[in-house]
KEFI-409423 format. One record per atom (N, C-alpha, C, CB): x, y, z. Coordinates in steps of 0.05 Angstrom, whole numbers, plus 5000, padded with zeros to 4 digits. Glycine has a CB too. Example, Ala and Ser with C-alpha at 12.3 -4.5 7.8 and 13.67 -1.06 7.14 Angstrom:
526448865156;524649105156;526449345156;522649115181;525749555142;527349795143;525850015157;528249885114;
END
This chain:
501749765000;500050005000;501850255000;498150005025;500650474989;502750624991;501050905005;504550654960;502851045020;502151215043;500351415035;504451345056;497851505054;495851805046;497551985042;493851925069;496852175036;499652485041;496952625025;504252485017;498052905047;496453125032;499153205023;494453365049;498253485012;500453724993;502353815013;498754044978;504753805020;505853885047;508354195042;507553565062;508054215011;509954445008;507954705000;512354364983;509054864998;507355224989;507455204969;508455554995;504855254948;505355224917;504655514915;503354974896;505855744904;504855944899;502356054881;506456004894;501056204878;499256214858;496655954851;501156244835;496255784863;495355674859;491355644860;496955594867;490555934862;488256054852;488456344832;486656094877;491456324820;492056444807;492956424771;493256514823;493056604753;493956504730;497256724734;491256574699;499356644714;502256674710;501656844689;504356424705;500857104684;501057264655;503357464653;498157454650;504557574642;505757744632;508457784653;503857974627;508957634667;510257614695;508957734717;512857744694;507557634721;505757654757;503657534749;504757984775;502557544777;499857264791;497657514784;499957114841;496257354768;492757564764;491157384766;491857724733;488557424766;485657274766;485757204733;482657504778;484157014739;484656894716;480356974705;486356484722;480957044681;476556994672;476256794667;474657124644;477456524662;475856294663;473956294686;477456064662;472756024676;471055804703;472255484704;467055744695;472955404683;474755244689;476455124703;475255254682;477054884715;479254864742;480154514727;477254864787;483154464740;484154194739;484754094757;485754154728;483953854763;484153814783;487353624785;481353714791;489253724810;491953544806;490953324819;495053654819;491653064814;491652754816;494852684821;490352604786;494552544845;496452414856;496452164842;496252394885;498752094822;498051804809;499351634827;499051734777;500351624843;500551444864;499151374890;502351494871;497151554887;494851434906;491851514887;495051634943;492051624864;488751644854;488051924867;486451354867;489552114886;487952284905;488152624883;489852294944;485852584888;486252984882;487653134911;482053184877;489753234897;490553384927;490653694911;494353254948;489253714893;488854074894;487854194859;492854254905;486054454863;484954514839;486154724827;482354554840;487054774802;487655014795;485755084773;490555044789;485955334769;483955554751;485955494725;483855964764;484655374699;485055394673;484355664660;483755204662;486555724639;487156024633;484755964607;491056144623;483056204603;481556224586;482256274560;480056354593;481556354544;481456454508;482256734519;477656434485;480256894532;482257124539;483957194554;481557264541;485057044567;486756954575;489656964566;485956784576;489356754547;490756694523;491656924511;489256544505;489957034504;489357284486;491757474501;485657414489;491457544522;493057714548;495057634543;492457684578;496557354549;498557274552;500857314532;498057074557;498657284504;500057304472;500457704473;496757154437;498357744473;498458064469;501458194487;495058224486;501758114515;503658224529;506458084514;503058164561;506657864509;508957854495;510057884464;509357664500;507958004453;507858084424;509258404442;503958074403;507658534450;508158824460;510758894470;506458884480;512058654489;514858584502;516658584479;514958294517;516658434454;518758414430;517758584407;519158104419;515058754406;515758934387;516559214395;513758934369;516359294424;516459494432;519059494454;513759564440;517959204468;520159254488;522859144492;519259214507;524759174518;527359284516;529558934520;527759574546;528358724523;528358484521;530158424487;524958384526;529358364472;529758374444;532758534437;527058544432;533158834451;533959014442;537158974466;531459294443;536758784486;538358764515;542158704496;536658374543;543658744510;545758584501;545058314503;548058624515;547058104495;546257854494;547557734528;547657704464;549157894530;550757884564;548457964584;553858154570;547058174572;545258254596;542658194604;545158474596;541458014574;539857774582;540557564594;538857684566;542557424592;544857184596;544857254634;548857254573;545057544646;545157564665;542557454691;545757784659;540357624666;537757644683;537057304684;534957854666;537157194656;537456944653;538256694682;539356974634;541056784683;542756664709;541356674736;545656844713;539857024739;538656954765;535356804771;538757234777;535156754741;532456614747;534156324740;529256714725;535556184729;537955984751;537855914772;539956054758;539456164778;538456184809;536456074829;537956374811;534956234819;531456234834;530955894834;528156454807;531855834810;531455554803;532055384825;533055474780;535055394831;536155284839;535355224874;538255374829;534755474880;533955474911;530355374916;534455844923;529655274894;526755184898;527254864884;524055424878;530054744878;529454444879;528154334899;531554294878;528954364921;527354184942;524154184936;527954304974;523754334930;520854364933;519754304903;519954684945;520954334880;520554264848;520653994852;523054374825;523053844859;523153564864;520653414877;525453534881;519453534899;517253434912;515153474904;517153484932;514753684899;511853784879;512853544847;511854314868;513653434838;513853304815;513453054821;515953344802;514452944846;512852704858;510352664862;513452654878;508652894869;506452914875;504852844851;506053134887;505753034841;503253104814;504352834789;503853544794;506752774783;507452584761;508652254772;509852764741;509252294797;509752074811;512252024813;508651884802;514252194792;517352074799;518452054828;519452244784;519651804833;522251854856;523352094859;524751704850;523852094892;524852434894;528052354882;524852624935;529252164889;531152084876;532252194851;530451874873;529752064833;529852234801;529652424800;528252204781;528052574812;527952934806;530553004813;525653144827;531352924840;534153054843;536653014823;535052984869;536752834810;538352654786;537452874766;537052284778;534552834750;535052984735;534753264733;534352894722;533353414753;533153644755;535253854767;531253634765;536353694790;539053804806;541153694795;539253754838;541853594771;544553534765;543753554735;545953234778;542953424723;542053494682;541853754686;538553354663;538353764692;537554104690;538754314698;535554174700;540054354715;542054514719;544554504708;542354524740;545454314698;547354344679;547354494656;547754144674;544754314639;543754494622;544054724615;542254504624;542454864631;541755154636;543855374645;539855164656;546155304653;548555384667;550155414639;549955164691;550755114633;551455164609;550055274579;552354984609;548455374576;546655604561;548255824566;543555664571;547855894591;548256194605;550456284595;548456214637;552956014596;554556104601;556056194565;555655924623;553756004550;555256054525;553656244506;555855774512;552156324521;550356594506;552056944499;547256674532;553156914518;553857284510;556757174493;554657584547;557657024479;559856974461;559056864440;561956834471;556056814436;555456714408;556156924382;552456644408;556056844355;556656954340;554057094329;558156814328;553157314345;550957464339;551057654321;550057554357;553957754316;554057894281;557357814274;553558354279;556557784244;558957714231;559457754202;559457474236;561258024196;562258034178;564057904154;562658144186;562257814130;563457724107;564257834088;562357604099;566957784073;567857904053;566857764022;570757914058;565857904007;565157823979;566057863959;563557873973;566757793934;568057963913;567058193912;567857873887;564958323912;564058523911;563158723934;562558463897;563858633966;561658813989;562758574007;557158853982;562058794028;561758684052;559558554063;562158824065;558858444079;556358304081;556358214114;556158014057;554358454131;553858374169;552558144165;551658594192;552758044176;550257744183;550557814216;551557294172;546757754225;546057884246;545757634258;543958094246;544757584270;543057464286;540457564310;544757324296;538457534288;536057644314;533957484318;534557934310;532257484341;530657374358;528457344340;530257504383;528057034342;525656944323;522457154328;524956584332;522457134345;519457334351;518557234382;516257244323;516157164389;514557104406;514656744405;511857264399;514856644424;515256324433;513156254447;517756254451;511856024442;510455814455;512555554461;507855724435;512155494478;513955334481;513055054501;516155504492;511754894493;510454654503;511754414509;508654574487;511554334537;512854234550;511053994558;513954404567;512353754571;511553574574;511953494600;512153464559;510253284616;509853264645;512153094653;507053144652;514353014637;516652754644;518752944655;518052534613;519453294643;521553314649;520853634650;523753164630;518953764668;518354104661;520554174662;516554314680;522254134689;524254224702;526654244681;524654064727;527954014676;529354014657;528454174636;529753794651;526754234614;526354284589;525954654587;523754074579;526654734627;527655034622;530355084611;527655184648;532154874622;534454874601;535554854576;535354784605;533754674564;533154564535;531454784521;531354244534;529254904531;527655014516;526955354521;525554834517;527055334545;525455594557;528355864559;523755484598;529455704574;531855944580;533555984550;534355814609;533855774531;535755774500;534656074495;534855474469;531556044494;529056254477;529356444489;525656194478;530256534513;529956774530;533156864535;528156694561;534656694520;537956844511;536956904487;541356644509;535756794474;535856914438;534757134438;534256754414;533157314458;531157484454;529357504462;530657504440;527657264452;524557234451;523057124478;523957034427;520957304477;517757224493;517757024493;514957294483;517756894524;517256564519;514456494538;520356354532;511856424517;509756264540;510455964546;506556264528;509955884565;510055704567;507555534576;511855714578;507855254562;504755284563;505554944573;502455384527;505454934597;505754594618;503254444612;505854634659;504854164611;503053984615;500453924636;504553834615;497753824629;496553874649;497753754669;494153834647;499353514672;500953364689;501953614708;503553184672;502553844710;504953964719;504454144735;506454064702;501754244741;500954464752;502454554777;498354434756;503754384794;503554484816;507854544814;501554254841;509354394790;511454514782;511854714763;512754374778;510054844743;509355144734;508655334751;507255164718;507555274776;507955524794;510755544805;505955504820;511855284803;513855444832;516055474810;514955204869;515555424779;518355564761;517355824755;519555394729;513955924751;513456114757;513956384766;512956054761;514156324785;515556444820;517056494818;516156344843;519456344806;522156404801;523156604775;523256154798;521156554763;521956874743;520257044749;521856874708;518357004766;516657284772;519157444789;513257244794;520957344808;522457504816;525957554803;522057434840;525457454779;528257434765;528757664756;528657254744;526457944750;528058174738;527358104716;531258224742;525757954697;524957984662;523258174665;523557704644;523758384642;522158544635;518358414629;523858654610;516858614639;513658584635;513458494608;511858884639;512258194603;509958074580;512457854570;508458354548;514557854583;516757604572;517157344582;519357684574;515257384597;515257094607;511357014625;518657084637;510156804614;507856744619;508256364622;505856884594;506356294643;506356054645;502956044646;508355944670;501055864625;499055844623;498455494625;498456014601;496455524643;495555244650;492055254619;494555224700;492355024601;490255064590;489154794572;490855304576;487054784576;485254604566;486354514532;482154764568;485454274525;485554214498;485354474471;483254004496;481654604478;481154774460;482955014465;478354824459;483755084481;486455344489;488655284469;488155334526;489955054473;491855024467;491855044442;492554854476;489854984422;490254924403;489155244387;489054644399;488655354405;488155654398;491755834398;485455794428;492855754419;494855844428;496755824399;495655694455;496455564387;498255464366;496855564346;498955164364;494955664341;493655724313;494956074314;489455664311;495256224344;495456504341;497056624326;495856604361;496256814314;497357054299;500057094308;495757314302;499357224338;501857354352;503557134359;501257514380;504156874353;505256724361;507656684326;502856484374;509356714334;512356684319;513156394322;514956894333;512856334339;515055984341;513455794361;518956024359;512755494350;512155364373;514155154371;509255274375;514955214399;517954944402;517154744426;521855114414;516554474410;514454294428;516154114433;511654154415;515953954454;516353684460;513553464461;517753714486;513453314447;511153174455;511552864435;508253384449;509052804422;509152614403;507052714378;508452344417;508452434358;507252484335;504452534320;508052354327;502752524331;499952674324;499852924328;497752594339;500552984355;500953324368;502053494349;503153364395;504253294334;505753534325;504953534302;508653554326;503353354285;502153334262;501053604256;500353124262;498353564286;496753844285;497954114288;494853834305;499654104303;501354274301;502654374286;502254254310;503854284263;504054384238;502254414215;505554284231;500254324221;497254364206;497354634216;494254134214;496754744240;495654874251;497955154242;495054764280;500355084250;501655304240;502655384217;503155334251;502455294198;503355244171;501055454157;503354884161;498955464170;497055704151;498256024152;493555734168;500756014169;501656284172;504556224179;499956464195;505255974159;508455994160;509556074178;509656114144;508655964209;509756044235;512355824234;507256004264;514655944249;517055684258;515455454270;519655794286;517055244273;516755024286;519054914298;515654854272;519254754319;522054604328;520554374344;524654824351;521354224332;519253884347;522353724345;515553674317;521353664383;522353424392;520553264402;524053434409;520853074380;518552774394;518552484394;516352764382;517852364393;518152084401;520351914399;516551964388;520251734410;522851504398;522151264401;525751514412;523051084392;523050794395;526650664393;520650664367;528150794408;530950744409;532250404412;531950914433;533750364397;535050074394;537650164407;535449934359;537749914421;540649844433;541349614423;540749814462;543149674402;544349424395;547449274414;544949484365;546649054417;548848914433;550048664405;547148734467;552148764406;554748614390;555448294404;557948824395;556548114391;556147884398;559747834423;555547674364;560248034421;563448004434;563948194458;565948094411;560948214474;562248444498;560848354519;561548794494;562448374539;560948344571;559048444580;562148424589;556848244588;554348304584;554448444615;552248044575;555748384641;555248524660;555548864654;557048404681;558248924646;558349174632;555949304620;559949144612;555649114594;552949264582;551149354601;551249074565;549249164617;546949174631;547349394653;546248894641;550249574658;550049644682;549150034671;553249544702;549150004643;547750254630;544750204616;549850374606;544849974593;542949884592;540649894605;543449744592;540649714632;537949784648;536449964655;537949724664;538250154660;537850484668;536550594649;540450674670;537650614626;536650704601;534550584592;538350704582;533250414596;530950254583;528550304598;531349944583;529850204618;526750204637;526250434669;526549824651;529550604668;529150844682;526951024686;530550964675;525351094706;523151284703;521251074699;523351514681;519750864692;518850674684;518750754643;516050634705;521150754636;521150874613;519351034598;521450724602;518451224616;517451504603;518751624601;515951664611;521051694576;522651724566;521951674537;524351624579;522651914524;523351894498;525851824486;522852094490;527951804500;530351644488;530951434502;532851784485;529451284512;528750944525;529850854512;526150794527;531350614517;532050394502;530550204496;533750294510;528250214477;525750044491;526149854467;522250194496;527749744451;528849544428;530749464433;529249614403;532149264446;534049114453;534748944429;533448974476;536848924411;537048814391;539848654398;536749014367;538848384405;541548134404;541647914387;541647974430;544547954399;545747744370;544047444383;550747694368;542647324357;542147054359;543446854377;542446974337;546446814370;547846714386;547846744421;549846784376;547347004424;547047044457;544447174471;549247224466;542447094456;539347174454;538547074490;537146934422;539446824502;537446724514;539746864546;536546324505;541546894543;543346994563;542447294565;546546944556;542447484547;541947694542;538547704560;542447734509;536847524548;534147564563;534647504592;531747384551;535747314597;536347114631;536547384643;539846864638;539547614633;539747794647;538748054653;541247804644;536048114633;534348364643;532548154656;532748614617;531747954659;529147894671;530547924688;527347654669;532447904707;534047884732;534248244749;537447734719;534848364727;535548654729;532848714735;537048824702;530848704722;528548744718;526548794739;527848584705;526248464747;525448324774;526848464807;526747974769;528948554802;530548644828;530548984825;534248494827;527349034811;526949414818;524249364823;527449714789;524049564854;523349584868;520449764869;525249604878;518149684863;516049944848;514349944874;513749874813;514350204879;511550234903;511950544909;511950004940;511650754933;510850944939;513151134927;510250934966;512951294912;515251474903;516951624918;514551624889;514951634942;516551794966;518851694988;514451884984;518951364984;519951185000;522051094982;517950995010;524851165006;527151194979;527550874978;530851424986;526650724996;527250444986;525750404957;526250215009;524850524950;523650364924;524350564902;519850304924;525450384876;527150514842;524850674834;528150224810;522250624838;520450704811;518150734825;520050484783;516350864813;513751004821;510950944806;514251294817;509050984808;506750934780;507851074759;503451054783;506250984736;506751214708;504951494720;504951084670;505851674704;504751934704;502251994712;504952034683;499351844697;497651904695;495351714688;498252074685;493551634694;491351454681;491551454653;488551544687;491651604639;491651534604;494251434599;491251814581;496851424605;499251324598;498750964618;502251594609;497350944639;496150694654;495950524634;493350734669;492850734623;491550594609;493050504571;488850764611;493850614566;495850624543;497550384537;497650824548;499750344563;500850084572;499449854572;501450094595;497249784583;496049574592;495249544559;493549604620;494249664547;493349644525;494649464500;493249884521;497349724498;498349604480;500849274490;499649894466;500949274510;502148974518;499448774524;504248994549;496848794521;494848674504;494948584476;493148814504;495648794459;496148794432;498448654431;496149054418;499748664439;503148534433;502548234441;506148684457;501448184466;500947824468;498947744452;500147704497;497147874437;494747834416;497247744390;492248194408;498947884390;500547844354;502847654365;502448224334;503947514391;504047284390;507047354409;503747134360;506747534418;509547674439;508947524468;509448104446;511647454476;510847274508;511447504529;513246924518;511247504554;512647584585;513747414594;511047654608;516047554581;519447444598;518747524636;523347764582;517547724640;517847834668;515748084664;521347924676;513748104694;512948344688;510148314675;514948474672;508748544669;505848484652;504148534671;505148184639;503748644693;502148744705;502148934737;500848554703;500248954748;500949174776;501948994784;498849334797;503849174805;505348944825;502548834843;508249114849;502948624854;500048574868;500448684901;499048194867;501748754908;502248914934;501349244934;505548884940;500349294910;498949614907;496949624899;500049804890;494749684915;491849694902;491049844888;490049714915;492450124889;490950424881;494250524876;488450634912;493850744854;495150894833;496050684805;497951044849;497150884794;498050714767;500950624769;497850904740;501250434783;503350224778;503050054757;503550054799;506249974747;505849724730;507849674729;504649704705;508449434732;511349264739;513549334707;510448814743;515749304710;517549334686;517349064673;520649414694;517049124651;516648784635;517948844609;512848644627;518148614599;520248464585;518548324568;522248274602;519248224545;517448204521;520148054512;515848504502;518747794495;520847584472;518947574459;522347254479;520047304438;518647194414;517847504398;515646994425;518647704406;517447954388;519047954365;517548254403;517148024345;517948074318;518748304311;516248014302;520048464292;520348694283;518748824268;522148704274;515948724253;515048814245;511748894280;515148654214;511748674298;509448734302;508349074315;508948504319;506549244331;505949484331;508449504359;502349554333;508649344374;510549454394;512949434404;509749444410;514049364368;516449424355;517449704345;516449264334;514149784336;513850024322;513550204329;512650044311;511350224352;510950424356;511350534382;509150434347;512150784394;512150844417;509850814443;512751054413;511050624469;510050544487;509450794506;511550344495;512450984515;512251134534;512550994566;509851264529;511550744556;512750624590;514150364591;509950564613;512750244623;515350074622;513949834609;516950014653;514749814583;514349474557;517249554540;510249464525;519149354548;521449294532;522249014521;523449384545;522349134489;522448844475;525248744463;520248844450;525048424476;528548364458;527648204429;531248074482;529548294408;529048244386;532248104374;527748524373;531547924370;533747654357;534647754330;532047324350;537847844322;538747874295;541347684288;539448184291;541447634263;543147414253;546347544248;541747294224;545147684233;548347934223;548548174236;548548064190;550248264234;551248624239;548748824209;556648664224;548548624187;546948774168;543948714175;547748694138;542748594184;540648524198;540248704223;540948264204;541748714238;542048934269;541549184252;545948944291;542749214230;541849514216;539149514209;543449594190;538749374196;535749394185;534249484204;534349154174;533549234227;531449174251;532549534269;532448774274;534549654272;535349884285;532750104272;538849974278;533250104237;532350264225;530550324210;533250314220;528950134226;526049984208;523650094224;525649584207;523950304239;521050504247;521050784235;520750574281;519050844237;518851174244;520551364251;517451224262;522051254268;522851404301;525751384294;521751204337;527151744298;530251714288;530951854319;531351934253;530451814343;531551974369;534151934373;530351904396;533751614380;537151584405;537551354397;537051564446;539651144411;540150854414;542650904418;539550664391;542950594422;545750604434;547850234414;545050574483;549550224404;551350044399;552649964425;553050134379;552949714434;555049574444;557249444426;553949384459;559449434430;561849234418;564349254435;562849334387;566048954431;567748964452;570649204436;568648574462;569949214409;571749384404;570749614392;573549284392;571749844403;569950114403;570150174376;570950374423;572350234356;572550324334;570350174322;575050314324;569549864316;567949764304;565149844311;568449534306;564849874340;562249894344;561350184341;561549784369;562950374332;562350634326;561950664300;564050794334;563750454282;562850474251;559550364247;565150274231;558950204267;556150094266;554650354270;555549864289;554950554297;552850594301;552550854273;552350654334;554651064263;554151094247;552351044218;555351084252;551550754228;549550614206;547150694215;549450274203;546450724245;544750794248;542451024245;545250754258;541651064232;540051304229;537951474248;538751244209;539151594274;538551704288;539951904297;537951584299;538352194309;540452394313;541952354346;538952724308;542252144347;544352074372;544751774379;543252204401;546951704379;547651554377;549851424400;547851594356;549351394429;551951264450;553051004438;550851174481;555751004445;557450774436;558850604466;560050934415;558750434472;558950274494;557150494520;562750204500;556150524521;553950634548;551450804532;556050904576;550050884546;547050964539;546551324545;544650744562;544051414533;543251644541;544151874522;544051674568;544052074527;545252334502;546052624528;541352464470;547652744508;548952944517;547153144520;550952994503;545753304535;543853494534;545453824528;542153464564;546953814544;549454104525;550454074501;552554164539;550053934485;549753954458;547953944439;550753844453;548253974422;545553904402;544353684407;546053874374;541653674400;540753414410;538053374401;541053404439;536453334375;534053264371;533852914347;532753574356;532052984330;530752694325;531252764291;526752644340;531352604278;530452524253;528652394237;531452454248;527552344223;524552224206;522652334230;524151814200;521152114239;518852254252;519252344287;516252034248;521552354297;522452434314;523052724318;523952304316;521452874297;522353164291;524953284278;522153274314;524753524279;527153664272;527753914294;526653774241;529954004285;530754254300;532154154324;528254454308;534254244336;535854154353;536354374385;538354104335;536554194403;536654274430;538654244443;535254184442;539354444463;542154494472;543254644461;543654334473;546654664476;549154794466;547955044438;551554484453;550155144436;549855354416;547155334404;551855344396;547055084385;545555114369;542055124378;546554904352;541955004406;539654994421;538855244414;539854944451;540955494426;539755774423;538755924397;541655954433;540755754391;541256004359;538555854342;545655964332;536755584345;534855604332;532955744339;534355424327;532956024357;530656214361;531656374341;530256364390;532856414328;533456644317;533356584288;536056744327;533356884271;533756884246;535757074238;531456924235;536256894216;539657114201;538557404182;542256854168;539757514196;538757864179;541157944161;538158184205;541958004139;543958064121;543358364110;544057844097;545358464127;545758694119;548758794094;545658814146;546958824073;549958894048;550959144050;549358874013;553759154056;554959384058;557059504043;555759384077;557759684036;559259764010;562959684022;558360174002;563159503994;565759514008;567959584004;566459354012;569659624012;572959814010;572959723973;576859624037;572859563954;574759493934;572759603912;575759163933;569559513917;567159683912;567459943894;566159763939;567760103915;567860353932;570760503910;568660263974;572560323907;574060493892;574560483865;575960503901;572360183866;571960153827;570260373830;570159833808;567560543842;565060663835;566360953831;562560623860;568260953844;569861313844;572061263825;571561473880;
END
């Protein structure tokens, strides 16, 4: 069973809406209610931001970048204000970490993992590489000189997802707010009670009025939010339908886009490497978080030859994590997020033993938890490469091992979905197993261990989106290149 708990930290604002930087009344009637997915409990309601609302939120940051002094800042002296909402960040983990248990269920464990050590990395490193980017740069031509600028895409939506708010200020929110631009941010309904307290933290960071909004909002909002006029860029994290509409939606007014989304990542294991080694990144990466994760390792691809050792050893790994109250550090893992990702799981590992897939381990609630959305980490054989949960993204914990004959076979089965995110090659000799992963067609690729570099570039290929996150280039996709032609010295003395 896992323990009652009311809400035990201060969530700010929380009969309030986040507009233009400060707490206002919000005109909806609308409310959401947060759900503890580890006990089923509502422990609190917040006020959903209306159409005008919306309207407010867009208007103040249209007004912020065509008028105001944000846009116009040095790139050092955003980079500054930037740092102290960092800051702010930083002195409200304790309480981000716990409020994210509440509402999405992760281990405080994990929040502190990835929020106090990734996400702050992240974001530090942004800061730190913003006021030295190459924001103008003079070219010489046969004929002229030629500035190339760099300026701030416009106004940002910036949609975030309930696995990682915290993190994806580093990835997404803070890149947009070195480049220039108005950033709304528009949280998962998962998140309500960690959008206030990142909130909070730039309400007192010093950003100029209408540059920063955090809007809690219903389906029909959202999809208003993405259709708006005043809206310049939507840089989403999510999956592939979302972003479908999402470029339906923005494409009537040739708005930017930057989509990071799904994966179905292969780990291929080579027939010549120590499997204790492997498994001691491996596991982490697969079924970490109960693999809600978009760069999961959720395709285990082994060599034929060592198929049944390779399974022996995740059912083992598998079996020995520990799922029950998220708050109780004896236990690895927590429920999934939310009733629809519950229900999602159960579903599609229905469908998978319907097309003829067994349980190695795993396949249902642990039976020691009556209430929230638990579901044991499971393991899947006999799976084929063509069947749907080969194909298609799970989001939780269902990981399938898939049997290959050759190194040219391991390619195929790697690169035979949709989904271009992550994966990882094993080999006992690194040069080889790096010419492999090269084969792979994904925009990241680990070679003996798992996961991706978040200070660097870092997005998806085919249907995993485009546009890239992190390091330099994280930032610089807010922006657009302005070319200014200038007369030049050689010009200048052919014309006289």
């Amino acid at each position: 069973m896992t323990k009652q708990r009311t809400l035990d930290i201060d969530i700010p604002g929380l009969d309030k809406l986040f507009i233009a930087g400060d707490w206002v009344a919000g005109s909806g009637v609308d409310t959401w209610d947060v759900v503890m997915p580890s006990t089923e409990e509502t422990i609190a309601s917040v006020p959903l931001a209306s159409i005008a609302d919306a309207d407010a939120a867009v208007a103040a940051a249209r007004e912020a970048f065509d008028t105001g002094p944000w846009p116009r800042m040095a790139p050092a002296e955003r980079a500054s204000v930037c740092a102290r909402f960092g800051e702010e960040l930083v002195a409200r983990l304790p309480d981000l970490n716990r409020a994210w248990t509440f509402e999405s269920g992760f281990p405080l464990l994990h929040g502190e993992t990835i929020n106090g050590s990734a996400g702050r990395l992240i974001w530090e490193r942004a800061i730190e590489l913003a006021p030295d980017l190459p924001w103008e740069e003079i070219r010489e031509t046969p004929t002229s000189k030629v500035l190339l600028e760099r300026i701030p895409i416009g106004t940002v939506l910036a949609v975030l997802t309930y696995n990682g708010p915290v993190i994806q200020q580093g990835m997404k929110v803070i890149p947009g707010l070195l480049a220039g631009c108005p950033v709304i941010m528009k949280f998962a309904p998962d998140s309500q009670l960690t959008a206030r307290l990142v909130a909070e933290a730039a309400r007192i960071s010093g950003f100029p009025a209408g540059v920063v909004s955090a809007l809690p909002v219903d389906l029909e909002t959202s999809r208003y939010l993405v259709e708006h006029k005043g809206i310049d860029m939507v840089h989403m994290t999510g999956g592939i339908p979302a972003a479908v509409e999402v470029v339906g939606r923005t494409s009537k007014r040739l708005a930017r886009t930057a989509l990071e989304l799904g994966g179905k990542s292969p780990a291929i294991i080579m027939d010549d490497v120590d499997l204790d080694e492997v498994m001691s990144t491996l596991v982490p990466n697969s079924i970490g978080g109960l693999a809600q994760s978009c760069v999961a390792l959720s395709r285990i691809l082994a060599p034929r030859s060592r198929y049944d050792d390779i399974v022996s050893k995740l059912v083992e790994a598998f079996e020995s994590i520990s799922v029950g109250d998220p708050f109780d550090p004896s236990n690895d893992m927590g429920p999934l997020g939310n009733v629809r990702a519950l229900g999602r799981v159960q579903n599609m590992l229905e469908g998978a033993i319907k097309q003829g897939a067994k349980i190695a381990t795993g396949g249902r609630r642990p039976p020691h938890l009556e209430k929230g959305y638990f579901f044991e980490p499971t393991l899947l054989v006999d799976v084929d490469e063509t069947m749907d949960i080969a194909q298609h993204e799970v989001f939780g914990p269902i990981i399938v091992v898939i049997p290959y004959d050759t190194v040219d076979d391991a390619v195929r089965i790697a690169n035979g979905t949709e989904f271009g995110l992550a994966g990882s090659v094993y080999g006992g000799d690194e040069k080889t197993a790096l010419d492999l992963a090269r084969r792979v067609r994904s925009g990241s690729v680990a070679v003996n261990q798992a996961g991706v570099c978040l200070t660097e570039p870092f997005g998806g290929v085919k249907q995993s989106g485009w546009g890239r996150e992190g390091g330099t280039e994280g930032i610089l996709e807010f922006t657009e290149i302005k070319q200014y032609l200038l007369r030049g010295v050689e010009l200048q003395a052919r014309l006289e």
